[in-house]
Wavefront OBJ file of the C-alpha trace (Angstrom):
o trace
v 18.453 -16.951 -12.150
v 20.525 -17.573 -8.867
v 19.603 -19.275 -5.905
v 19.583 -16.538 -3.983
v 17.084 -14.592 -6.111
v 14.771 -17.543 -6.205
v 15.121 -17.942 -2.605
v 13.846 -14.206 -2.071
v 11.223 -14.023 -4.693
v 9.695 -17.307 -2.348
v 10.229 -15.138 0.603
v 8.731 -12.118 -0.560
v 5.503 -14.200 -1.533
v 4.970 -15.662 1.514
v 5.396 -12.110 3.365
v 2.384 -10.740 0.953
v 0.716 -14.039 1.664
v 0.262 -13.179 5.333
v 0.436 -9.175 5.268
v -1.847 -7.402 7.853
v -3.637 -5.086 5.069
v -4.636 -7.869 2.752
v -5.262 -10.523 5.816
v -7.821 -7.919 8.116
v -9.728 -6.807 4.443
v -10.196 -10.497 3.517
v -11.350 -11.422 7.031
v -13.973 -8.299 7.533
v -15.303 -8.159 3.490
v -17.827 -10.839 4.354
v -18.698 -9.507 7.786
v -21.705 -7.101 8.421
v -20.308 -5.524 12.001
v -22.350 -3.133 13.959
v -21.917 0.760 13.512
v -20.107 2.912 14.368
v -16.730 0.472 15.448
v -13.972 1.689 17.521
v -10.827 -0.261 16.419
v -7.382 -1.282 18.270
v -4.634 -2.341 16.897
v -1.444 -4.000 18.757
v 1.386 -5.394 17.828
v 4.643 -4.940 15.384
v 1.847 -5.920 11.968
v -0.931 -3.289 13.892
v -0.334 -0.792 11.224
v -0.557 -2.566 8.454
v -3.908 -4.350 9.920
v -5.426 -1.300 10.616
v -5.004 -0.396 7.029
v -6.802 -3.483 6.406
v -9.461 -2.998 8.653
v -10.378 1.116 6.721
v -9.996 -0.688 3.599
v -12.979 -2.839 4.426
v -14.815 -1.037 6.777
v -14.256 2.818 5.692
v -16.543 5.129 7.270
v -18.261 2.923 9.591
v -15.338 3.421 11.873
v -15.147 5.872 13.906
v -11.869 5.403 15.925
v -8.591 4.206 15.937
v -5.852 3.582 18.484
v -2.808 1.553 16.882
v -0.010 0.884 19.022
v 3.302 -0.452 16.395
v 7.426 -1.150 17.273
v 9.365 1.800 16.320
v 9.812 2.290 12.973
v 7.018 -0.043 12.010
v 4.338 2.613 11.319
v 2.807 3.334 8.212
v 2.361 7.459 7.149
v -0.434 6.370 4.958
v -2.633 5.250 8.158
v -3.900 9.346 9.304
v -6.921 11.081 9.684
v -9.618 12.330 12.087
v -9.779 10.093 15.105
v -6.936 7.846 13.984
v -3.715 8.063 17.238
v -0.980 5.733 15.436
v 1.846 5.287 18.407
v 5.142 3.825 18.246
v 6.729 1.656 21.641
v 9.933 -0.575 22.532
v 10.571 -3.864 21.310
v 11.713 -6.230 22.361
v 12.385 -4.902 25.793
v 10.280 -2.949 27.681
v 10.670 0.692 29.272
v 8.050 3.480 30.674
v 6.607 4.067 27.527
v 5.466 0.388 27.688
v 3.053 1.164 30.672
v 2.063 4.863 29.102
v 0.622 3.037 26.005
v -0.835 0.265 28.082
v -2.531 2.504 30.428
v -3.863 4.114 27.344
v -5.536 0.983 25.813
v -6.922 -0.243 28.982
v -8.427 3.339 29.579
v -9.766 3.663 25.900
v -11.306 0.012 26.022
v -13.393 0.960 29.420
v -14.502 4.225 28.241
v -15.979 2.664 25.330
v -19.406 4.253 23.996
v -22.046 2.203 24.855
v -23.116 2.508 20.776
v -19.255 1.592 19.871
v -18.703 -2.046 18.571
v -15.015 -3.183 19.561
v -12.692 -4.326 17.162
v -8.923 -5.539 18.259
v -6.291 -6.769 15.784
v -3.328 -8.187 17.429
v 0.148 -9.309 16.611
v 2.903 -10.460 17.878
v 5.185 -7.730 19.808
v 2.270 -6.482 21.937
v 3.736 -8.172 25.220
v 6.630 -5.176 25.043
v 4.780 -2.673 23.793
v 1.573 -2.159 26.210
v 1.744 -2.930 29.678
v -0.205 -2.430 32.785
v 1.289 -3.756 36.135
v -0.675 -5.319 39.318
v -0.255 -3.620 42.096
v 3.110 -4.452 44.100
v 4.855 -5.234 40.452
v 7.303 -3.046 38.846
v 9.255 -2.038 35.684
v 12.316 -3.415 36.901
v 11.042 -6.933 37.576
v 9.405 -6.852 34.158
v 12.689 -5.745 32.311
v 14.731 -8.541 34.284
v 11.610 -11.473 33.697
v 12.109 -10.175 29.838
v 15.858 -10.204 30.033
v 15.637 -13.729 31.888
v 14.008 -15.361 29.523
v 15.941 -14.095 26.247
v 19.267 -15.531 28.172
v 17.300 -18.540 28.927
v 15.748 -19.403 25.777
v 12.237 -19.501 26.891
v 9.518 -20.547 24.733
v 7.213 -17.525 23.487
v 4.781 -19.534 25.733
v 6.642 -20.117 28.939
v 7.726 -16.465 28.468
v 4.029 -15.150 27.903
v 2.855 -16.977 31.111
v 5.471 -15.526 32.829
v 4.378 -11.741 31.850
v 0.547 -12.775 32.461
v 1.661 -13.188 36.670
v 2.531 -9.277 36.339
v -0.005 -7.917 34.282
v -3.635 -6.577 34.324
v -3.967 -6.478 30.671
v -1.829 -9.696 29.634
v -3.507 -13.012 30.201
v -6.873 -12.184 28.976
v -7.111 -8.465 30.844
v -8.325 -6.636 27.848
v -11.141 -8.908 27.297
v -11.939 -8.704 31.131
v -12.303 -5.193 30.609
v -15.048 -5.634 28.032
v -17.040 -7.789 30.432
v -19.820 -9.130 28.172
v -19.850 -6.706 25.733
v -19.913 -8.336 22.076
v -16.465 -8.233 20.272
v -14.851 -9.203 17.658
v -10.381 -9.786 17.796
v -8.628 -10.536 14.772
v -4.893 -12.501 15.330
v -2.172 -12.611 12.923
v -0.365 -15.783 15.036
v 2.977 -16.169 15.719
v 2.671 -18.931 18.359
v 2.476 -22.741 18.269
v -1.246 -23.538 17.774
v -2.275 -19.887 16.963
v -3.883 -20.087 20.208
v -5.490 -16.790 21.552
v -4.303 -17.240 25.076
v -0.669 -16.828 23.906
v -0.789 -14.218 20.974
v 0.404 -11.185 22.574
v 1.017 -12.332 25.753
v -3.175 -12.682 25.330
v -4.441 -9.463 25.979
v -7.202 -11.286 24.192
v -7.208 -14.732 25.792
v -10.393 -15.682 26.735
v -12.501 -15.267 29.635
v -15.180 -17.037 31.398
v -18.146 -15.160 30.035
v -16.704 -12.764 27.519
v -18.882 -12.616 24.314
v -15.274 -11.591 22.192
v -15.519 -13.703 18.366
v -11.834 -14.632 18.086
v -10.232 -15.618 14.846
v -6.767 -16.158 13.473
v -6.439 -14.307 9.819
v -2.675 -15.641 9.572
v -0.162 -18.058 10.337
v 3.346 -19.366 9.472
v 1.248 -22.183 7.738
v -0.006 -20.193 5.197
v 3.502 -18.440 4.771
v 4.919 -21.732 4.499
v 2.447 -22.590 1.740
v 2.732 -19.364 -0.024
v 6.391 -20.575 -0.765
v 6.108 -24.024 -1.873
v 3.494 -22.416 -4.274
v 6.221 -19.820 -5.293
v 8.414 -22.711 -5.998
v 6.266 -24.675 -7.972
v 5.734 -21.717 -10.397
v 9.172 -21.492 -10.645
v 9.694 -25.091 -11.607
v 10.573 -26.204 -7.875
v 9.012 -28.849 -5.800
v 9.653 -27.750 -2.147
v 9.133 -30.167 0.914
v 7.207 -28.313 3.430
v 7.436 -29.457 7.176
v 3.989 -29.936 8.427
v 4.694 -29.274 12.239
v 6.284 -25.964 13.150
v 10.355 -26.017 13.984
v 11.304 -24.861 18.017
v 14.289 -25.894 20.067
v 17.555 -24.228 19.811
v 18.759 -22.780 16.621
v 22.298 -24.835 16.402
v 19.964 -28.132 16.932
v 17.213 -26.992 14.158
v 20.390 -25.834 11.806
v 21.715 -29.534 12.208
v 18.261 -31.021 11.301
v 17.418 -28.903 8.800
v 20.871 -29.313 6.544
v 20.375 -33.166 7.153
v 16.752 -33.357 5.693
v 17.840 -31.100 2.866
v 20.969 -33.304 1.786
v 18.344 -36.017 2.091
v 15.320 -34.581 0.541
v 14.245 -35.887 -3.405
v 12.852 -32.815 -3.717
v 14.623 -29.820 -4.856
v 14.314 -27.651 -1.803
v 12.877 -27.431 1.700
v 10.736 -25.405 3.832
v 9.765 -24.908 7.418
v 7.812 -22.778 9.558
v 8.330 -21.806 13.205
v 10.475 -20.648 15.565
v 14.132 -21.438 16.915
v 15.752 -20.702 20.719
v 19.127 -18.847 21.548
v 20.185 -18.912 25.127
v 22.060 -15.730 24.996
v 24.925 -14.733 27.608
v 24.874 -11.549 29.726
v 27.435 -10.115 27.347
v 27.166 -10.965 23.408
v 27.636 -9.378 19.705
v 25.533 -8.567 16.937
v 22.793 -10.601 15.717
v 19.329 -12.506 16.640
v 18.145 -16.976 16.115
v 17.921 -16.634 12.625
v 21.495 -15.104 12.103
v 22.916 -17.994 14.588
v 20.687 -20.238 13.088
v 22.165 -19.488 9.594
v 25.530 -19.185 10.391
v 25.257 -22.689 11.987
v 24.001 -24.172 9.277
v 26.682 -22.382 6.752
v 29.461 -24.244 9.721
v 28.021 -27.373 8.340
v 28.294 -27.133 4.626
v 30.612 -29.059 2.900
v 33.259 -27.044 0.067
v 31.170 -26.785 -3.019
v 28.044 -28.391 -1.722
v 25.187 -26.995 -4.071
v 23.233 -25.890 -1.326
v 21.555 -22.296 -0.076
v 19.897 -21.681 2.637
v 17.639 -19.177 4.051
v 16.915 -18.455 7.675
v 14.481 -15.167 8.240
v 11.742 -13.523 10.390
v 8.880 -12.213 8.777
v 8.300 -9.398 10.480
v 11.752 -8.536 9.197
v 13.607 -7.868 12.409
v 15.782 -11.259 14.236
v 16.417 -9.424 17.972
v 17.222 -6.067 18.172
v 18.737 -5.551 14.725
v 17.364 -4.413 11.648
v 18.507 -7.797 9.893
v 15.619 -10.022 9.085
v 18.478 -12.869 8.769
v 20.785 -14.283 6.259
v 21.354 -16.380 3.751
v 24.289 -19.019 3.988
v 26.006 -21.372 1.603
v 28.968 -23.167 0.987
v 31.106 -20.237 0.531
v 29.770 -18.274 3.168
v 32.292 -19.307 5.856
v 35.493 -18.736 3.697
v 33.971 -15.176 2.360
v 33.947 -14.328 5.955
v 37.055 -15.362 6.643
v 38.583 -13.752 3.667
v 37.281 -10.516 5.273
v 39.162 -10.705 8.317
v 36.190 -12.608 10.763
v 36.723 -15.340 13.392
v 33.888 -17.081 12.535
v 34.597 -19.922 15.304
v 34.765 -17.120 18.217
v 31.570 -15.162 16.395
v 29.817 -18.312 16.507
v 30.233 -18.987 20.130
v 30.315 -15.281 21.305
v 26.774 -15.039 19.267
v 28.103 -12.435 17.100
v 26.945 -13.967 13.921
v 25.811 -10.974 12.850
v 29.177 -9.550 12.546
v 30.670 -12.710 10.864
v 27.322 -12.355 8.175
v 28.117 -9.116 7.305
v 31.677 -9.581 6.598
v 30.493 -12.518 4.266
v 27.794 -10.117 2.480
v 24.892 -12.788 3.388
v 22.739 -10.463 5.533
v 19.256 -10.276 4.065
v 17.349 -7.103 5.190
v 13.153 -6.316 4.139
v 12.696 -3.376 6.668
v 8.842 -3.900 8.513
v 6.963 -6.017 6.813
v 3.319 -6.010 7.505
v 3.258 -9.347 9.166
v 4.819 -11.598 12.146
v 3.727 -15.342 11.577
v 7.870 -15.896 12.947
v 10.466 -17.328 11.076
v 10.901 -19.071 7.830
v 13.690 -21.569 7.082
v 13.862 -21.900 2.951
v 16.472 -24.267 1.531
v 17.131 -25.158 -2.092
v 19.277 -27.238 -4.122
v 21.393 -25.342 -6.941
v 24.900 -25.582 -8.374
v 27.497 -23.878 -6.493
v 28.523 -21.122 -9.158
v 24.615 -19.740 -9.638
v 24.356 -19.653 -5.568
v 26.758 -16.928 -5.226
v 25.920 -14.013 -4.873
v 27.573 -11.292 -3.197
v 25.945 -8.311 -1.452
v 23.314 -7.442 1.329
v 20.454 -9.640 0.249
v 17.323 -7.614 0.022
v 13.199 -8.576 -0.403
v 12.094 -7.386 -4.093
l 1 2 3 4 5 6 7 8 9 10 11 12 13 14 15 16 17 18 19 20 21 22 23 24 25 26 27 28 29 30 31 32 33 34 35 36 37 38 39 40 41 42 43 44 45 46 47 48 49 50 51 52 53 54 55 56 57 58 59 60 61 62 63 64 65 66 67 68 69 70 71 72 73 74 75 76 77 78 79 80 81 82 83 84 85 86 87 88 89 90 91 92 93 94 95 96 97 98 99 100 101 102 103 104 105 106 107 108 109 110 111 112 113 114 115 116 117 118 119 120 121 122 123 124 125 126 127 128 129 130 131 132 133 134 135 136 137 138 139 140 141 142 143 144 145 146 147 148 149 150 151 152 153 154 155 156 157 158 159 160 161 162 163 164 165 166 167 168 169 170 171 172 173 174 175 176 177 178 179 180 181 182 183 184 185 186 187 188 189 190 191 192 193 194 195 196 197 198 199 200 201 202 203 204 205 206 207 208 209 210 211 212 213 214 215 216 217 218 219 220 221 222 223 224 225 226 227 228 229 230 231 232 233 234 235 236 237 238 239 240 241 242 243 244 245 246 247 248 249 250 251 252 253 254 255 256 257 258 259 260 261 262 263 264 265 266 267 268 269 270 271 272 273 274 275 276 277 278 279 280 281 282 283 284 285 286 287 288 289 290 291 292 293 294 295 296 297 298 299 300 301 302 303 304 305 306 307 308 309 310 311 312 313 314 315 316 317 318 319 320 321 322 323 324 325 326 327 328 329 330 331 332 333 334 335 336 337 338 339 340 341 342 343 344 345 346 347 348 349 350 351 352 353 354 355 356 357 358 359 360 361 362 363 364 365 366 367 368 369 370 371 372 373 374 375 376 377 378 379 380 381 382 383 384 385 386 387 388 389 390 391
């Protein structure tokens, strides 16, 4: 079996490790909620979560509102009182502030006998928005656009938002006053901290009576595939503490520690930085990220590496990543790519494609970020050419 199949078979059980549907049923099976529950769901995994939720829950709902990224909802999620909506990501436009204007309207005109339930992922900070007074689109699109260019920390960037928003920093739950709650997070933030999930339209408030609790994390995806690789014969490393900084930097540390490891593979959970020029090319961290890494590999070294989002989208693409390894640079050369100039023009994507080491899952259920998977193989089984794809 190739490296690159192993590698994806490990990817593929970490994304079903931390998928909405099976995460939300697990979470609510042991729960005895009041009846009848009004449910929201937010965020590029809302879909998938809601599913989750019915599964456990059936009847005793009696509402749904879920709010997903285009592209990223699920036909099988209809029915009386289910609204399934689709909004921009990563950037958002006037369809940003209809759908947040509809959630913050929904959650105060809740029922007296309804019982709340919110399951949020990551994307919700583009895809429902309500402004403070004196704030515009405009200044949101350019605070959005400033810190992609700028490399921003999903933190630093979420604070940001909060200063414009009524919803964002904890708004939702202000709406809900004291009103019992409970908010389900699949986290794609350092600490899986409530306050930063979404921008935290769940954060907490000062007397809120909201039950919070994280039902997925890069941890467990991180987990999933050192468990993958053990059934396959494979001892992986797994990094403890998530990866950040900039993606060239994390490529550089991550090819070191793998030439280094004893173990036959690597991998690490987290997320990497890109500060991206006004004008650029094709591609998203985990594409620059990869290609970085594949700048670094010696001829012939035995190495193949991974570098993916788990919500299967890097930026604005519909790449989830690539996968690099020694030959990737030549294959792309071969093809007719500057891979120097798509390196530092940030058109990796391009330069991927020409080498055939795109890997591409379509949504996936999930968004715990990104996954960095590294493995140790002969050179000859790690070929192998083609769009990579999730089994």
């Amino acid at each position: 079996m190739s490296a690159r199949h192993t590698i994806l078979e490990m990817f593929d059980a970490a994304l079903r490790a931390v998928h909405g549907r099976a995460c939300v049923e697990r979470a609510l099976r042991g729960k005895t909620l009041p009846a009848p529950i009004d449910v929201f769901a937010i965020g590029k995994a809302a879909s998938a979560m809601a599913l989750g939720a019915r599964d456990a829950l059936g009847e005793r709902i009696r509402r749904m509102l879920v709010i997903t990224k285009l592209g990223h909802s699920d036909p099988g999620l209809a029915g009386d009182g289910i609204v399934q909506l689709e909004g921009p990501h990563p950037m958002p436009d006037a369809r940003s502030l209809e759908l947040g204007e509809m959630l913050a309207t929904r959650v105060r005109g809740l029922a007296p006998d309804r019982f709340p339930l919110f399951l949020v992922s990551g994307g919700s900070s583009s895809l429902v928005e309500s402004l403070r007074d004196g704030a515009s689109l405009d200044q949101l699109r350019a605070l959005n656009a400033r810190g992609l260019e700028s490399g921003w920390s999903i933190a630093a960037l979420n604070a940001e938002r909060a200063r414009l928003s009524r919803i964002k920093g904890g708004g939702i739950a202000r709406l809900l006053g004291a009103r019992p709650a409970l908010a389900l997070f699949i986290s794609d933030v350092p600490d899986e901290d409530p306050e930063v999930i979404g921008s935290g339209l769940l954060g907490r408030g000062s007397d809120d009576e909201v039950a919070r609790e994280i039902v997925a994390n890069v941890g467990a995806a991180v987990a999933a595939v050192a468990a993958a690789g053990r059934a396959r014969g494979l001892t992986l490393e797994a990094r403890a503490t998530r990866f950040d900084g900039e993606a060239i930097d994390v490529a550089h540390e991550f090819v070191t520690a793998l030439r280094e490891s004893p173990a036959h593979g690597l991998v690490w959970g987290g997320e990497s930085t890109v500060k991206l020029p006004a004008r650029h090319g094709r591609g998203g961290r985990n594409t620059h990220l990869a290609l970085a890494a594949a700048q670094l590999l010696r001829a012939g070294e035995p190495l193949t590496i991974l570098a993916a989002g788990t919500d299967g989208t890097d930026g604005p693409g519909e790449d989830a990543g690539a996968m690099v390894d020694a030959g990737t640079v030549e294959r792309a050369e071969l093809a007719g790519c500057d891979v120097e100039r798509a390196f530092r023009e940030f058109d990796s994507g391009t330069a991927l494609e020409m080498s055939e080491d795109l890997v591409h899952t379509g949504p996936t259920g999930t968004n715990v970020g990104d996954l960095l998977i590294g493995i140790r193989y002969s050179a000859s089984s790690s070929r192998g050419l083609g769009p990579s794809r999730v089994l």
